[in-house]
Each structure stands twice: as C-alpha cells, then as structure tokens.
N, C-alpha and C positions, 0 to 999 in steps of 0.2 A: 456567558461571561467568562473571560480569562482568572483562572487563580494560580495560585501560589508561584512554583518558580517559572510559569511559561509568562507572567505576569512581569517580573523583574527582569525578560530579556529585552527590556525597553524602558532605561531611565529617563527622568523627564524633570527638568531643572525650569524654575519659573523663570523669565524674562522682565524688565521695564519697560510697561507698556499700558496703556488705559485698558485695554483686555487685557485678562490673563493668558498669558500665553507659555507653551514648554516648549522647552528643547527635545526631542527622541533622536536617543542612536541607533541607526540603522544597523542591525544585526547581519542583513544579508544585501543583496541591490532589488531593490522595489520599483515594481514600475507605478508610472503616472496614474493616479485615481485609485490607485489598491488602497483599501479600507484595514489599519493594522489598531486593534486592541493596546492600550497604553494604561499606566496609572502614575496618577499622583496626589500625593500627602494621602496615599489609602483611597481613593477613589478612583475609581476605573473609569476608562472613557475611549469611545474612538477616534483615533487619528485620520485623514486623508492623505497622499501622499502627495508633495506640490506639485506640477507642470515639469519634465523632465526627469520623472523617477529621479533617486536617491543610491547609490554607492553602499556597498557593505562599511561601517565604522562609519560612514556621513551623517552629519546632524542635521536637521530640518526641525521649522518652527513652526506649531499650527496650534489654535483657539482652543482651551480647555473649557470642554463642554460636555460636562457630566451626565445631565439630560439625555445625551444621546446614546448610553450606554445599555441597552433595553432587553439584550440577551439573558438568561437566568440557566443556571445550570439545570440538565435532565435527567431524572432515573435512571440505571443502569435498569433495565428490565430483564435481562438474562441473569444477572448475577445478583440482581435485589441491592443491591448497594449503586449509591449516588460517585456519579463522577468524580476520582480523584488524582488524576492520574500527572506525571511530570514529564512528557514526553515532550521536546521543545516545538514551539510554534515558531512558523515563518521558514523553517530550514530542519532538515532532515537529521534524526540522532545520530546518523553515521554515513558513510558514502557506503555505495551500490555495489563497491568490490569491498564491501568491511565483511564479506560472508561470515569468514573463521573467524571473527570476532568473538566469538563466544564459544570458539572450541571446535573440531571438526565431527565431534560425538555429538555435539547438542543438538537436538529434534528437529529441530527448524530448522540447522545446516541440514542435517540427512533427509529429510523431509523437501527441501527446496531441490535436492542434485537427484535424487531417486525418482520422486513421485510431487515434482511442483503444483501440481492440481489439489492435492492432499493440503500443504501449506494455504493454496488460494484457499477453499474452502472456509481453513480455519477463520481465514481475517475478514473474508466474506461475512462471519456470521458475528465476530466481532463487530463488523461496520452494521450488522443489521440489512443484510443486502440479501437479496436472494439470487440463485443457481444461475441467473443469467445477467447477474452483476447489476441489480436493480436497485433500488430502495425499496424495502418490504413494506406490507401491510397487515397489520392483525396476527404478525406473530410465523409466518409464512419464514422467515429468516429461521427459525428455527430446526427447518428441514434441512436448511442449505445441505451442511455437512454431509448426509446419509443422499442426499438426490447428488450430489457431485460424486460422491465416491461410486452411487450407483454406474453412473457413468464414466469412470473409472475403470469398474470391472467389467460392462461392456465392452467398452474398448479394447483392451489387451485378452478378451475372448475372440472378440473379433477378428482381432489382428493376428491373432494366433493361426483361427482358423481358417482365413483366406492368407496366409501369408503365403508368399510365392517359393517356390524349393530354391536354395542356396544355388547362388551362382558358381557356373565352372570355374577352377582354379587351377595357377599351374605349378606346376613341381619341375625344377633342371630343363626348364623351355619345352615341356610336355601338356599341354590344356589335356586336363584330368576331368572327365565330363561327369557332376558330382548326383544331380539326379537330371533324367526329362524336363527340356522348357519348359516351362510353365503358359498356358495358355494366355490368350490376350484378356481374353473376360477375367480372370483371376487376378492381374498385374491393376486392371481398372479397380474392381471393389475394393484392392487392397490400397491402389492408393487414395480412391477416396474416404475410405473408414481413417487414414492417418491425416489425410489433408482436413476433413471435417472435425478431427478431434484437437489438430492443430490452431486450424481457425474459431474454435471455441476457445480455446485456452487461452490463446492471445486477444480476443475479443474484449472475453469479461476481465483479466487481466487488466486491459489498459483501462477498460471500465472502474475498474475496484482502485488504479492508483489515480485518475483523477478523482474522485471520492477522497480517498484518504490527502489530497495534496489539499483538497477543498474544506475538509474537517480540519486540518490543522494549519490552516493559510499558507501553508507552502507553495511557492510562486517558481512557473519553470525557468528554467537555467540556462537550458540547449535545445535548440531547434523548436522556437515556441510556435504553439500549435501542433506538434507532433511529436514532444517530447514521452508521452505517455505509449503513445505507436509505438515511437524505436526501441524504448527499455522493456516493452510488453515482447518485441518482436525478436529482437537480437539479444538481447540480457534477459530470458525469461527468470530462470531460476539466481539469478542474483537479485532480479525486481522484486519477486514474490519473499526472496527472503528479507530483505531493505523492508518490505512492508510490514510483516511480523514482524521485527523488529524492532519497528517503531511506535507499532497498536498495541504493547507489551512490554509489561516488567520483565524481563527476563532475568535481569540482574537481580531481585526480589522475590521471583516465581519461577518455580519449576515447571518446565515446559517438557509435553506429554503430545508424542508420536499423531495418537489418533483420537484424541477427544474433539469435541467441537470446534472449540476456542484454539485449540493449542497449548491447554492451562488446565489447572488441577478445577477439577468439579467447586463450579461458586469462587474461583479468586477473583477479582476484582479486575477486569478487565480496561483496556485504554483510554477505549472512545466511548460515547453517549450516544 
C-alpha cells in the first residue's frame, strides 16, 4: 500500500453521482488498464485507468472502492526497519542525464562512470535481487554485492592478461611498429572475456530497471517494449545511476563507495 507523499501525487475530489466516484490527476501519461494506487478522505484505494490511457495533468473518473486496496506494507529485511521511504511513484525522481545531480564527487556519480557494475550491485541488493538480476530467495540477495564484484575482479584480471599488445601508431607519417601482432587466438579470448562481461552487464541491468520501474509503477515513455534494452545498452552508466538514485535517500543519506547498499551500515533503505 502507497503512503505518505507517493500517496498525495494523486488528488481525488468526489463527484455527483449514485456511486461515489473521484476525480485523479494524472501525474504522468498512463496507459489503458494500468492499475495506479489513489486515496481519499484518508483511505486508500485502486484506480483502473479508462479505455484510451490518460495524459500527464488529465483527470479521469473511476468508482471508489476501498475494498480493493489489499496490498500492506513489508519489512525491510536487510535493514530491520519497515518501509518508509518518499521516492515518487508512477515517474521517475529525476531524468537519466540528472547524473551530477548530486555533485560530481558523490559515490554513485563516481561509482556509475568508473566501475557501473559496482553501482548495479548496490541497487541489486537494495531490490532484493540476486547476481543475475533475479528475485532472491532465503536471503541469497545478500551475497549479491561480494559475487558481482567477484566478477568484477575476474574480469579486468582477465582482461589484463589476454589483452592484445597496443596497436602500431604513427608519428610525422611514419607507422611506429609498437610491439609484435598479436596472435589470432589471443584477439578471440580477449574479445570474448569483454563481449561476455558486457552482455552481462547489460542483461541484469535491463533486468534490475524493469524491477525497479515495476516496484514503483513507473510506466515506459520510449520505445515500449524495449525501453529497458536501449537505456541498459546505450546509457549504461547514466541508467544505473537514475536507478540509485531513485532506490535512495541520498539527499538524507550518505552514500558510501563500496558497501552493499551504497549506504551507511543499517540506513533505511528505499524499497521492500
């Protein structure tokens, strides 16, 4: 169940009618049959969206029906505290190039342009997800962080040690021949050790943002159906920071390079 301010980004004014009926303003554009979270006079309820989806700022009328409101809030399990978090529902805290929103020093920037796997990780374990952008069970989430970074450090081991010798370069129209070609079998492992850690990244990435778009009813914008692909694939390190971002106080919490979360030990994290 929706509380506090993700609650009031949808006023709801009664109508003249033998049901009761409210008005909601659409905060963002909704499509047809999307199910949005609403209250009135202090009682919460779900809305349906009508036949032809709904316009950002458009009102639409639908049957208040309290009964149907069945959701309850969950334990935070990692942090021991219950859900309380104001990150908005239906539309994202900030857009996808807001990076330096918070400064070009802050973790989560340097964290997203350095090392974006480090970032996923964190919000991975926020979401409760594990290493391959799942939904955990029995606590499995808890490893996330240490099995990503594992793979982490493989990788730029890897990559180190099949990397191919530096290509010739020229100086005053002179080709400077810098080491020996590099053999064919060595050009292969290396670019599969990068293609393979690439197509993971973007994988559970686009994994972990339909999860968070799904936890906080955010509905796609661009290119629906593949809107998670193309900001997983082309905007890695902007998507993954837009995701922290939004799983986090940051404006409330200090945020920390290499912990799990991306948060001081025990703060109070975003999601349930």
């Amino acid at each position: 169940m929706l509380v506090g301010k993700a609650m009031n980004k949808y006023s709801a004014v009664a109508t003249a009618t033998t049901a009761t009926m409210v008005e909601i303003v659409a905060p963002t554009s909704l499509r047809e049959g999307y199910t949005v979270d609403a209250v009135y006079n202090g009682i919460p309820f779900k809305a349906t969206v009508p036949p032809g989806g709904v316009e950002k700022g458009q009102t639409f009328v639908v049957p208040f029906s309290p009964d149907m409101m069945t959701e309850t809030p969950v334990p935070n399990e990692f942090t021991g505290l219950s859900s309380g978090d104001d990150a908005p529902l239906y539309q994202w805290k900030d857009g996808i190039g807001d990076c330096c929103r918070l400064g070009v020093v802050h973790p989560s920037f340097l964290n997203a342009c350095c090392c974006p796997q480090i970032l996923m990780a964190q919000v991975l374990t926020r979401m409760r997800m594990n290493w391959l952008g799942t939904p955990s069970v029995e606590g499995e989430w808890k490893k996330t962080f240490q099995r990503v970074l594992t793979i982490v450090v493989v990788y730029f081991t890897l990559s180190t040690i099949f990397a191919p010798p530096a290509p010739d370069f020229t100086v005053d129209g002179k080709i400077i021949q810098n080491s020996p070609p590099a053999p064919v079998w060595l050009v292969i492992v290396s670019n599969l050790i990068n293609g393979a850690f690439g197509l993971y990244t973007v994988i559970v990435l686009m994994k972990l943002r339909k999860a968070v778009r799904t936890r906080y009813h955010i509905p796609e914008q661009n290119c629906p159906g593949m809107e998670d692909f193309c900001c997983s694939f082309w905007c890695t390190c902007c998507t993954v920071a837009q995701l922290a971002r939004h799983t986090a106080n940051y404006e409330d919490r200090r945020a920390i390079c290499c912990s799990k979360t991306g948060l001081p030990e025990r703060a109070p994290v975003m999601i349930v």
